[in-house]
Jmol script that loads the backbone (N, CA, C; Angstrom):
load data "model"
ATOM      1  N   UNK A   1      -2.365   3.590 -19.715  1.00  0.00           N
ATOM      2  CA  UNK A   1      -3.753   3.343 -19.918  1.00  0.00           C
ATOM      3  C   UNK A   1      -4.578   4.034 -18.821  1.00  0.00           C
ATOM      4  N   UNK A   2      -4.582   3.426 -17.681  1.00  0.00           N
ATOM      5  CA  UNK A   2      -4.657   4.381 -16.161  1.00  0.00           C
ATOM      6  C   UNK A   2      -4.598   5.829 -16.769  1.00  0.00           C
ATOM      7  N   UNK A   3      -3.929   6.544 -17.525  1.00  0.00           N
ATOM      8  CA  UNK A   3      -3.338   7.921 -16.864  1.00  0.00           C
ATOM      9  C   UNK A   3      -4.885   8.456 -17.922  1.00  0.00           C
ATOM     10  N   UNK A   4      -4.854   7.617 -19.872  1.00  0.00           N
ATOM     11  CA  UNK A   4      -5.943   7.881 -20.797  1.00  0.00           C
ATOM     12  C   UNK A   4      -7.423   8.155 -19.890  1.00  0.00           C
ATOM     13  N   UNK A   5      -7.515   7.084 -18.907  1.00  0.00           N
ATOM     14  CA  UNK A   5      -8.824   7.157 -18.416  1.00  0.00           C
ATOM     15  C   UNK A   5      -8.794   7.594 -17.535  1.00  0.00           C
ATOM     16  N   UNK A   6      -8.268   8.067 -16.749  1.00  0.00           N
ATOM     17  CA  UNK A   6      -8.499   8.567 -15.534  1.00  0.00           C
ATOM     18  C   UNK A   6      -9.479   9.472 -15.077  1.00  0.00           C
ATOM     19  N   UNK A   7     -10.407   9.978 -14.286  1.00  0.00           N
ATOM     20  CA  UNK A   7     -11.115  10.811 -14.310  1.00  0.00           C
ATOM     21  C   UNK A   7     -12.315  11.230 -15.148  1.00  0.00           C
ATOM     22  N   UNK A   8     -11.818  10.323 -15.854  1.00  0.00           N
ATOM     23  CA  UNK A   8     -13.196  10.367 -17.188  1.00  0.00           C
ATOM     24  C   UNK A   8     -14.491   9.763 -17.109  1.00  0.00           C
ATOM     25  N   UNK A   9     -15.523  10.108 -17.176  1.00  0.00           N
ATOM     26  CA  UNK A   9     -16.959   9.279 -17.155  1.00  0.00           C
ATOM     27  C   UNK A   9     -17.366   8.864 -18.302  1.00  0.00           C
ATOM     28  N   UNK A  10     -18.339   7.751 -18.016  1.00  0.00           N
ATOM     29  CA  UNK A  10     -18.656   6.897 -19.403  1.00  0.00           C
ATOM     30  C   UNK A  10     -20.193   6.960 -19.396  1.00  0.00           C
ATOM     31  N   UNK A  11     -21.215   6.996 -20.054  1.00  0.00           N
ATOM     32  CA  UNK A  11     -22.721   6.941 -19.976  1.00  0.00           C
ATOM     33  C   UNK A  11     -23.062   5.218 -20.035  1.00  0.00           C
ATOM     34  N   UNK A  12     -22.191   4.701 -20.486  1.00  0.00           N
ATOM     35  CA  UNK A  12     -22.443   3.133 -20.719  1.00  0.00           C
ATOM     36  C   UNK A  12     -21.442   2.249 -20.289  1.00  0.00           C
ATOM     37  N   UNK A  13     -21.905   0.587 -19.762  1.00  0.00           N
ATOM     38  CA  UNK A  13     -20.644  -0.113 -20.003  1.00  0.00           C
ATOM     39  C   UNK A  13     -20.382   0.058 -21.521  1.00  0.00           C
ATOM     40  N   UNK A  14     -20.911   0.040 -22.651  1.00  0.00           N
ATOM     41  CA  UNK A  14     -20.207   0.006 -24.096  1.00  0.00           C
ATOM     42  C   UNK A  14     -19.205   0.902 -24.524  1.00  0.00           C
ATOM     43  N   UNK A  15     -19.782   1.965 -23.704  1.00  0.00           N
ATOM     44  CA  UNK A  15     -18.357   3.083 -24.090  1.00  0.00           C
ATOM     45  C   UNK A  15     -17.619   3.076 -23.392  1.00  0.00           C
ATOM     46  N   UNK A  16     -17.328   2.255 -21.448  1.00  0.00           N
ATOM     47  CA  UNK A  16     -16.158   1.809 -21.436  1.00  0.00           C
ATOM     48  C   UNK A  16     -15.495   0.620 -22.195  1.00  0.00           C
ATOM     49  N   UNK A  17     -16.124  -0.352 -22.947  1.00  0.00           N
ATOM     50  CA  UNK A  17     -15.362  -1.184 -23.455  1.00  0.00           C
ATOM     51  C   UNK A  17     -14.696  -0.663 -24.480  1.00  0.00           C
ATOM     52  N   UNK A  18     -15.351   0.328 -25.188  1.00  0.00           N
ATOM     53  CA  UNK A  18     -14.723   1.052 -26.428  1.00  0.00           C
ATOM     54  C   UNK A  18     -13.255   1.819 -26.246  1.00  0.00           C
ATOM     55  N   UNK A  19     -13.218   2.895 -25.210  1.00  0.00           N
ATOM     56  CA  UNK A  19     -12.705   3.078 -24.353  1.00  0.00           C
ATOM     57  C   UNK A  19     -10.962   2.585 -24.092  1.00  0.00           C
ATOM     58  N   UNK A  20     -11.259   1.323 -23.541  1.00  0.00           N
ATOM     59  CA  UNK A  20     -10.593   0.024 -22.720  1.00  0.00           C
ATOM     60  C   UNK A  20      -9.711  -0.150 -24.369  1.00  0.00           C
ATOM     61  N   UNK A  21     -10.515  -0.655 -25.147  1.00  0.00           N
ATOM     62  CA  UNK A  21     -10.078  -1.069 -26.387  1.00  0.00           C
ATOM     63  C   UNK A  21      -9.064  -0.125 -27.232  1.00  0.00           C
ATOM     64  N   UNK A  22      -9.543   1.053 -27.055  1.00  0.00           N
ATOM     65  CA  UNK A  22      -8.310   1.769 -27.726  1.00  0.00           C
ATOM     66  C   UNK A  22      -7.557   2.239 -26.594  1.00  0.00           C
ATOM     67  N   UNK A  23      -7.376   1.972 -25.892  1.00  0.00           N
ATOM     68  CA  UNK A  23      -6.491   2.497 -24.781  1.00  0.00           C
ATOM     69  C   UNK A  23      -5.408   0.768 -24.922  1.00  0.00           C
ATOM     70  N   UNK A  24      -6.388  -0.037 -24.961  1.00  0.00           N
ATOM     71  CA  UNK A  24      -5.477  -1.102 -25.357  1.00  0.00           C
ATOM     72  C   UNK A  24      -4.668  -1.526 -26.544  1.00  0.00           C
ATOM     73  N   UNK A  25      -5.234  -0.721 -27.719  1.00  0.00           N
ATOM     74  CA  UNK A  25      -4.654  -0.544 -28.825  1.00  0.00           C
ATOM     75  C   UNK A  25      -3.497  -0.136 -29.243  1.00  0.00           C
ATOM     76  N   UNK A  26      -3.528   0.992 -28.314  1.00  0.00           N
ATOM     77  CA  UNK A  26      -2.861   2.342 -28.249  1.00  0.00           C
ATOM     78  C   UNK A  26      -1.141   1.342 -28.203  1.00  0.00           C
ATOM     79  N   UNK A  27      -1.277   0.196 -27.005  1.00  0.00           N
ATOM     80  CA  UNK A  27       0.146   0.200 -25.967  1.00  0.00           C
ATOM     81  C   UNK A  27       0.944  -0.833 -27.394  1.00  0.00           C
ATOM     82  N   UNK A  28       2.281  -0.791 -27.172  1.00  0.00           N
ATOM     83  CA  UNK A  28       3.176  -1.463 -28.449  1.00  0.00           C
ATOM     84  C   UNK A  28       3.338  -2.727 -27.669  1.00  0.00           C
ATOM     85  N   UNK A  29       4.071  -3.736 -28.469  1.00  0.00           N
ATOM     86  CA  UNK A  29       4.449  -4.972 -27.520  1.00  0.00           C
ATOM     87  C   UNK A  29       5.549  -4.683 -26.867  1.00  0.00           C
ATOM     88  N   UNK A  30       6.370  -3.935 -27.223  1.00  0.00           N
ATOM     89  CA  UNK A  30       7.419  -3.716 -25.953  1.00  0.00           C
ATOM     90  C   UNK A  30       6.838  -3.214 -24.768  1.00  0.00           C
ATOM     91  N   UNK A  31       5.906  -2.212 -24.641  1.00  0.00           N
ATOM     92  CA  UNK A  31       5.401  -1.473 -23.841  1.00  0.00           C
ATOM     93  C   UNK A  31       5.270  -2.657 -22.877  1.00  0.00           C
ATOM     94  N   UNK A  32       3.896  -3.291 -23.662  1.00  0.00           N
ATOM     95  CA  UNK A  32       3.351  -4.369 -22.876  1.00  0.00           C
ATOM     96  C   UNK A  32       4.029  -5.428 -22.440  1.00  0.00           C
ATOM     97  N   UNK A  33       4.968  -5.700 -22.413  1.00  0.00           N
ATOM     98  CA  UNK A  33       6.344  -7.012 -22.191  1.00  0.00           C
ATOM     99  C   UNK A  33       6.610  -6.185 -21.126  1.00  0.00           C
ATOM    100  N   UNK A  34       7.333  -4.877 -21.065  1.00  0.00           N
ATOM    101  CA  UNK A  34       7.653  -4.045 -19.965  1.00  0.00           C
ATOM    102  C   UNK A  34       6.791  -4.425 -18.823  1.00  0.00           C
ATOM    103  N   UNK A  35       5.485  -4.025 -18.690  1.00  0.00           N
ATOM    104  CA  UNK A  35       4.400  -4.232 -18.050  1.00  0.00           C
ATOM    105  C   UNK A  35       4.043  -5.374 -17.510  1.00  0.00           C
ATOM    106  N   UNK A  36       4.207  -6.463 -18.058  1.00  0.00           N
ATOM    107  CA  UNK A  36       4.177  -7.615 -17.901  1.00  0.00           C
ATOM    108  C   UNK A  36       5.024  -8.280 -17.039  1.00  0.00           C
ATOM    109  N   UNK A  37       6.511  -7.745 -17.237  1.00  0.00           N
ATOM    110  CA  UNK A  37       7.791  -7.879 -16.333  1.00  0.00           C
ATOM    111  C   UNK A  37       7.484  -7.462 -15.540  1.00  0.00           C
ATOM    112  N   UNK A  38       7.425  -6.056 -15.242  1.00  0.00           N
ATOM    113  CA  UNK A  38       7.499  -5.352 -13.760  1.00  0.00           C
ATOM    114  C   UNK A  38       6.193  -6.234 -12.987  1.00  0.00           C
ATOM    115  N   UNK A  39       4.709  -6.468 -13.412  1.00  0.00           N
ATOM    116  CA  UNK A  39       3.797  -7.109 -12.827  1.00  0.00           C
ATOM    117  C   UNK A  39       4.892  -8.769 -12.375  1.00  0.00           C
ATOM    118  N   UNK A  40       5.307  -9.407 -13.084  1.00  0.00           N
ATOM    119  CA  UNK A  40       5.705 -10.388 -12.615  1.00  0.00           C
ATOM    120  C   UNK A  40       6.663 -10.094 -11.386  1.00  0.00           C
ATOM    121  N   UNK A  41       7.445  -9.077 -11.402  1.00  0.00           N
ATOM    122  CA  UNK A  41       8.417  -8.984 -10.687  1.00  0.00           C
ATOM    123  C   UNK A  41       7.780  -8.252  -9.017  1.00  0.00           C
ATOM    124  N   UNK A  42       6.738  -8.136  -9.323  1.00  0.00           N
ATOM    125  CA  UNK A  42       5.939  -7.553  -8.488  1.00  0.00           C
ATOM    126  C   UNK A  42       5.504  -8.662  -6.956  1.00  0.00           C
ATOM    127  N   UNK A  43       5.069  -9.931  -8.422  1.00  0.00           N
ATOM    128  CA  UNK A  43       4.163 -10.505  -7.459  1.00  0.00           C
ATOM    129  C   UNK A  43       5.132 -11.782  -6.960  1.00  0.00           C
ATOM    130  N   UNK A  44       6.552 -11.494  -7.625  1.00  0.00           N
ATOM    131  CA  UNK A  44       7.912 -12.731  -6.861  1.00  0.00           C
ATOM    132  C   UNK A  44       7.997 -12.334  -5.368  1.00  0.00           C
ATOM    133  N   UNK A  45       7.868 -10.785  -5.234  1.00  0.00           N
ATOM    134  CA  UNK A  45       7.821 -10.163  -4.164  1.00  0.00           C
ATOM    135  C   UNK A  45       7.083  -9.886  -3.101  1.00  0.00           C
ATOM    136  N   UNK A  46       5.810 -10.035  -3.181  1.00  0.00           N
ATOM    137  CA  UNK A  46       4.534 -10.119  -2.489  1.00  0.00           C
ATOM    138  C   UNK A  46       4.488 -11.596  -2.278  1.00  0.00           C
ATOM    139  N   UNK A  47       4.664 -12.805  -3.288  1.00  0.00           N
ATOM    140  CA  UNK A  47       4.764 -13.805  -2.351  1.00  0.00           C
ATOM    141  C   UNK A  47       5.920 -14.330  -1.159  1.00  0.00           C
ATOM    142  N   UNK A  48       7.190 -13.784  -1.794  1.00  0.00           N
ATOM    143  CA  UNK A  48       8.556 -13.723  -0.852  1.00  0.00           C
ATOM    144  C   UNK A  48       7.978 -13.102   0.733  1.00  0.00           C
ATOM    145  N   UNK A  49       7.569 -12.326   0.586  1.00  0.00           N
ATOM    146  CA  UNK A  49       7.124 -11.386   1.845  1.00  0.00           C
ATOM    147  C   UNK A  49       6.224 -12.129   2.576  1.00  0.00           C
ATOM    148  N   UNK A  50       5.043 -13.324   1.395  1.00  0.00           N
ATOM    149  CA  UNK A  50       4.090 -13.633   2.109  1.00  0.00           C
ATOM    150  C   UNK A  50       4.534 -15.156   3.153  1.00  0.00           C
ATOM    151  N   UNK A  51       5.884 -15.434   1.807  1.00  0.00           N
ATOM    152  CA  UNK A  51       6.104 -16.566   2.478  1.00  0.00           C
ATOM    153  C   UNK A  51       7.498 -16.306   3.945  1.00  0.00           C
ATOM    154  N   UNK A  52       7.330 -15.185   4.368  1.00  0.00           N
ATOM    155  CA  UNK A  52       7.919 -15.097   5.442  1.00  0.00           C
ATOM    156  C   UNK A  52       7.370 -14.624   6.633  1.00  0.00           C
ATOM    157  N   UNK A  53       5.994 -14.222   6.567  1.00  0.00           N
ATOM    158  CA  UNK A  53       4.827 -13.719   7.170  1.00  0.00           C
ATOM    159  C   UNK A  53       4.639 -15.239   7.556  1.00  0.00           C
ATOM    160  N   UNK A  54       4.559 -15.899   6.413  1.00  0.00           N
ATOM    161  CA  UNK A  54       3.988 -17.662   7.470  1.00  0.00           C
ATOM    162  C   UNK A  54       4.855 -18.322   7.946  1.00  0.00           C
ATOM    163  N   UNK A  55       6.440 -17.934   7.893  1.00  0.00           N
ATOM    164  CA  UNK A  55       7.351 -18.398   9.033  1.00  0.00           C
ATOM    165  C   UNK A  55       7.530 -17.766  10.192  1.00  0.00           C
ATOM    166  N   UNK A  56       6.994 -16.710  10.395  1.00  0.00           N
ATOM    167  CA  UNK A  56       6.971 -15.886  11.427  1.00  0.00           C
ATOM    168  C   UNK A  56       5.922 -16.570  12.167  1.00  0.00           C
ATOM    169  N   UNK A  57       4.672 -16.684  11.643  1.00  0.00           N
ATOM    170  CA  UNK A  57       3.751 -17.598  11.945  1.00  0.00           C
ATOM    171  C   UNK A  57       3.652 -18.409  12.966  1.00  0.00           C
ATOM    172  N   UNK A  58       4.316 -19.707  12.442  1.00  0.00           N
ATOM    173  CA  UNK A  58       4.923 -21.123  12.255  1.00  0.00           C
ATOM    174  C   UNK A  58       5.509 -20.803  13.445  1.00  0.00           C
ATOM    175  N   UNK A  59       6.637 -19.860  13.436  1.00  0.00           N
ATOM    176  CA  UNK A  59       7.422 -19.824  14.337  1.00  0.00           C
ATOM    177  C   UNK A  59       6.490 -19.573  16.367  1.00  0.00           C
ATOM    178  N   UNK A  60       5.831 -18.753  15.604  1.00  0.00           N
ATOM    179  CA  UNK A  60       5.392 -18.241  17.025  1.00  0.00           C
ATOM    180  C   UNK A  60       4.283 -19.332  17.322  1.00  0.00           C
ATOM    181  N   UNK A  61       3.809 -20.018  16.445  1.00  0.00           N
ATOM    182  CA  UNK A  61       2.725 -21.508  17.035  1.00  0.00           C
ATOM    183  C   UNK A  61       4.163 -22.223  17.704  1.00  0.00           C
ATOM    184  N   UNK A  62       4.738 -22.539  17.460  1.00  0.00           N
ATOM    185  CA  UNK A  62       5.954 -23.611  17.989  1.00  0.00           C
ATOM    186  C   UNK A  62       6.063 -23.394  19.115  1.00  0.00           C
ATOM    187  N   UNK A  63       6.188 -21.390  19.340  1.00  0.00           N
ATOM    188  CA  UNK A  63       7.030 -21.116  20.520  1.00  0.00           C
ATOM    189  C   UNK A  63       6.248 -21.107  21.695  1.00  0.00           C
ATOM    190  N   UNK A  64       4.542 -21.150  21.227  1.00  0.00           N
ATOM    191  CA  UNK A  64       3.486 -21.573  22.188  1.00  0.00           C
ATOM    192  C   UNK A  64       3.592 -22.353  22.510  1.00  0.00           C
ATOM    193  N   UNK A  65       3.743 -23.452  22.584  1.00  0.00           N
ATOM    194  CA  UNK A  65       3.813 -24.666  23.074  1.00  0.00           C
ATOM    195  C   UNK A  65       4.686 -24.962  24.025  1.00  0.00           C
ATOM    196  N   UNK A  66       5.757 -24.373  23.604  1.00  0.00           N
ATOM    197  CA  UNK A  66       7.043 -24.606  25.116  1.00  0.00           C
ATOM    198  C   UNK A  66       6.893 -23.475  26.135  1.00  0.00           C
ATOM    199  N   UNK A  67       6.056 -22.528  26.134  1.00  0.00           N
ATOM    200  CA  UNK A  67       5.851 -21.404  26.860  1.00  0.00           C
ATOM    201  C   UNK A  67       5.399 -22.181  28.133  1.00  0.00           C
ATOM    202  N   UNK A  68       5.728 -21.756  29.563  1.00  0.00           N
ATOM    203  CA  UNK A  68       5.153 -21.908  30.729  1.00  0.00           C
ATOM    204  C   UNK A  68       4.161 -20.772  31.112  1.00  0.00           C
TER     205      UNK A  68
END
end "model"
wireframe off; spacefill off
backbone 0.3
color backbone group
């Protein structure tokens, strides 16, 4: 969809919705299941990452405290 529009200008929001719409038309349901997966599998990963960013965190508030 990205690649249909890319670079392209529109004179209106209406002719991007038009646009949007057959570009959305265009994709099959497998396509879109594909798409859908990889986005999910995306964001298992961005929170995994996020939730180790706040043990790192966690960790270093703790280690303040016993610091001299």
């Amino acid at each position: 969809m990205k690649r249909d529009l890319k670079g392209k200008r529109f004179q209106n929001v209406e002719e991007v919705r038009e646009k949007m719409t057959e570009a959305l038309n265009a994709i099959n349901l497998q396509q879109f299941q594909n798409c859908f997966e990889q986005w999910k599998k995306r964001w298992v990963s961005v929170l995994i990452l996020k939730e180790s960013i706040l043990r790192v965190i966690k960790f270093w508030k703790c280690s303040e405290k016993y610091t001299v």
